[in-house]
RORO-895899 format. One record per residue (C-alpha): residue in three letters; chain; x, y, z. Coordinates in steps of 0.2 Angstrom, whole numbers. Example, Ala and Ser with C-alpha at 12.3 -4.5 7.8 and 13.67 -1.06 7.14 Angstrom:
{code: ALA, unit: A, xx: 62, yy: -22, zz: 39} .
{code: SER, unit: A, xx: 68, yy: -5, zz: 36} .
END
This chain:
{code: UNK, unit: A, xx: -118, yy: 158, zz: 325} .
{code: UNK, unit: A, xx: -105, yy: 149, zz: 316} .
{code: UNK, unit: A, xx: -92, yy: 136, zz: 317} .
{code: UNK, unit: A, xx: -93, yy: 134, zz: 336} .
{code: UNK, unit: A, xx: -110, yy: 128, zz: 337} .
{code: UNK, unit: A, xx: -110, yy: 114, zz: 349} .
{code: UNK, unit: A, xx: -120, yy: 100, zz: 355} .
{code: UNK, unit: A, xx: -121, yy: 88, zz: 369} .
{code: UNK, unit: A, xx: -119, yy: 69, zz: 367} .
{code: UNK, unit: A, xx: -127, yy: 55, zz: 376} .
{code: UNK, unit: A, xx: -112, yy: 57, zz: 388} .
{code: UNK, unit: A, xx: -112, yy: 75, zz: 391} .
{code: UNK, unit: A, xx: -97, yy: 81, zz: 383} .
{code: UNK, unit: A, xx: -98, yy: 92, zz: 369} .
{code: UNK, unit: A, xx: -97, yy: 89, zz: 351} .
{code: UNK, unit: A, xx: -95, yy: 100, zz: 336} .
{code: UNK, unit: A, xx: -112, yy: 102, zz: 324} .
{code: UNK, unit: A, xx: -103, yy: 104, zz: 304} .
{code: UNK, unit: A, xx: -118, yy: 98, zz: 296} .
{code: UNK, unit: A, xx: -139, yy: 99, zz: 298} .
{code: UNK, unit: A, xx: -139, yy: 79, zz: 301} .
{code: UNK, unit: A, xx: -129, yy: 82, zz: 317} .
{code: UNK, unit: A, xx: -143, yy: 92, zz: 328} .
{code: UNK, unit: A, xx: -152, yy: 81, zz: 335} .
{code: UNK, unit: A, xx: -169, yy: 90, zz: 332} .
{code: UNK, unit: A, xx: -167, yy: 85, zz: 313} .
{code: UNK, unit: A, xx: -164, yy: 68, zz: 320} .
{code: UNK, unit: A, xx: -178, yy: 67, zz: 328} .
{code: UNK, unit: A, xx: -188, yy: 75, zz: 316} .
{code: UNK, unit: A, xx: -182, yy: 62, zz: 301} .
{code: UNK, unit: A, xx: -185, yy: 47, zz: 312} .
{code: UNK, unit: A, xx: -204, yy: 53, zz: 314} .
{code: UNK, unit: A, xx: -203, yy: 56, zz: 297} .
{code: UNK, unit: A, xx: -200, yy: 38, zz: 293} .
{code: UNK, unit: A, xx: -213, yy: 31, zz: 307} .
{code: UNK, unit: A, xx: -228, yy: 40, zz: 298} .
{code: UNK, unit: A, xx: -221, yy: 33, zz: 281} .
{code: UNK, unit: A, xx: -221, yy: 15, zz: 288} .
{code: UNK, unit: A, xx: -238, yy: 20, zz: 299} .
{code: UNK, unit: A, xx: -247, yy: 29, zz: 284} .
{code: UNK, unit: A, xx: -244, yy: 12, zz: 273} .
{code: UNK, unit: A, xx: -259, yy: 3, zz: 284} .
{code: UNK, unit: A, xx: -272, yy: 17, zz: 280} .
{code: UNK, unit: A, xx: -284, yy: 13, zz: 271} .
{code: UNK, unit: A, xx: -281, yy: 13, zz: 249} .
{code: UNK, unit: A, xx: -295, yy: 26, zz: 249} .
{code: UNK, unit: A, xx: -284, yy: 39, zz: 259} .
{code: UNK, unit: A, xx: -270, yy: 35, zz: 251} .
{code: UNK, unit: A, xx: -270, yy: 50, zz: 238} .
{code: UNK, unit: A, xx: -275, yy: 62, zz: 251} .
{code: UNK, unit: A, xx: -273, yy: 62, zz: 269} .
{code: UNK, unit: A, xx: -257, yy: 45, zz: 265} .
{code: UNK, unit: A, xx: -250, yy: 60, zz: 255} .
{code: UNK, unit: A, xx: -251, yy: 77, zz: 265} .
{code: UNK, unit: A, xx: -245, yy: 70, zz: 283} .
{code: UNK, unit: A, xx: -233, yy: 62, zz: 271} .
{code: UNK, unit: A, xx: -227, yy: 79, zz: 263} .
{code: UNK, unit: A, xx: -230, yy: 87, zz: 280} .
{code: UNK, unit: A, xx: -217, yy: 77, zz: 289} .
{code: UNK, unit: A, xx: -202, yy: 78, zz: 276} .
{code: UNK, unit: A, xx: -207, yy: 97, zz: 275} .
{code: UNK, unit: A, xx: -201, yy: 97, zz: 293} .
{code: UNK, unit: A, xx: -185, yy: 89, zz: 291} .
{code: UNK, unit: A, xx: -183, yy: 101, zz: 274} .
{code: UNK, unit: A, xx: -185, yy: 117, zz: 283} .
{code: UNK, unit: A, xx: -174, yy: 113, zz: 296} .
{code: UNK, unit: A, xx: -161, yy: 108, zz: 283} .
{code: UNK, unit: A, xx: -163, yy: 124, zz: 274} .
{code: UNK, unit: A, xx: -163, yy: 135, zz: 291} .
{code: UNK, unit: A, xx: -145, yy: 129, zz: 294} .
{code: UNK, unit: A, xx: -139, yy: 132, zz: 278} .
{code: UNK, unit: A, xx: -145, yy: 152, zz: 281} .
{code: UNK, unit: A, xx: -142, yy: 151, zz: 298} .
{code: UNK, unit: A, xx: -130, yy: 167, zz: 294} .
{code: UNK, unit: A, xx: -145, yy: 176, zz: 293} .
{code: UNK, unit: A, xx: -154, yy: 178, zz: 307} .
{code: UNK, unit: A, xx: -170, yy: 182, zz: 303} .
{code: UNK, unit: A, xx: -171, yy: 170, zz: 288} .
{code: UNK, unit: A, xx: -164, yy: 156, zz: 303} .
{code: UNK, unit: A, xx: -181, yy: 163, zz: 312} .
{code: UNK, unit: A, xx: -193, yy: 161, zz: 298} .
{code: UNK, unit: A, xx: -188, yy: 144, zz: 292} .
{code: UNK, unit: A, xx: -190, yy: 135, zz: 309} .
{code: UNK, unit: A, xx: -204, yy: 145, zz: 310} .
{code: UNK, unit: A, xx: -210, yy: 138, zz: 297} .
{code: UNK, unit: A, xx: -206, yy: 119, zz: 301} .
{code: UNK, unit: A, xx: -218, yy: 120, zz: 317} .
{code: UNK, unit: A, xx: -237, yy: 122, zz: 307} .
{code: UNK, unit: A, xx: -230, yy: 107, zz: 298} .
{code: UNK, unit: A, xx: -225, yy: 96, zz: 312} .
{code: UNK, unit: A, xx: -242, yy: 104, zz: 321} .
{code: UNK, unit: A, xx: -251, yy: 96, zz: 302} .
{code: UNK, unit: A, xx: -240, yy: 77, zz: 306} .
{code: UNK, unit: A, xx: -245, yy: 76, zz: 323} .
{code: UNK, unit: A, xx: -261, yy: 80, zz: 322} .
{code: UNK, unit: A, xx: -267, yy: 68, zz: 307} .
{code: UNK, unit: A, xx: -256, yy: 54, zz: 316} .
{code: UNK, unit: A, xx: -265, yy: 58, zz: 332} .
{code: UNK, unit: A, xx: -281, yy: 56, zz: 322} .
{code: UNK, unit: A, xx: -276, yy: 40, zz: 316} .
{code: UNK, unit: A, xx: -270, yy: 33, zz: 332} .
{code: UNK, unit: A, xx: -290, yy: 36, zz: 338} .
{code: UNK, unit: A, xx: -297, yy: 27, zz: 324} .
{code: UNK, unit: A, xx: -290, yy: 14, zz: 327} .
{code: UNK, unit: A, xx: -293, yy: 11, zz: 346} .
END
């Protein structure tokens, strides 16, 4: 890996990657990041310093190993382990907004 990383736009051409906000999995994983923060703002003032807080820190944890997994992306097998270790906490945000999405129905 290096300077001639490439990604696709919307259009189909390619389009040179120079920075962790350009891959569109980090995009993606910042915008769910901001959902839970605005969805997370309805629970209820007794969850707010428990479950409010870990799916909070579990979804920002996602977009900062991803960040960090670029910047050692040189390194193959530390490129591994950090986006390994993105997935359990994306798995953790999922699941607690999943639970929330049932309470609520």
């Amino acid at each position: 890996m290096g300077r001639e990383e490439t990604g696709r736009e919307e259009t189909g051409r390619k389009r040179d990657i120079r920075h962790f906000r350009d891959l569109e999995v980090y995009r993606r994983a910042f915008d769910a990041a901001m959902r839970i923060y605005h969805i997370t703002k309805d629970f209820p003032a007794e969850e707010r310093f428990s479950l409010v807080d870990q799916i909070r820190r579990s979804s920002r944890s996602v977009c900062s190993n991803l960040a960090e997994a670029w910047r050692k992306r040189r390194y193959i097998a530390v490129f591994k382990n950090k986006v390994t270790d993105s997935m359990p906490a994306l798995l953790n945000s999922l699941s607690h907004h999943v639970l929330h999405l049932c309470a609520t129905k």
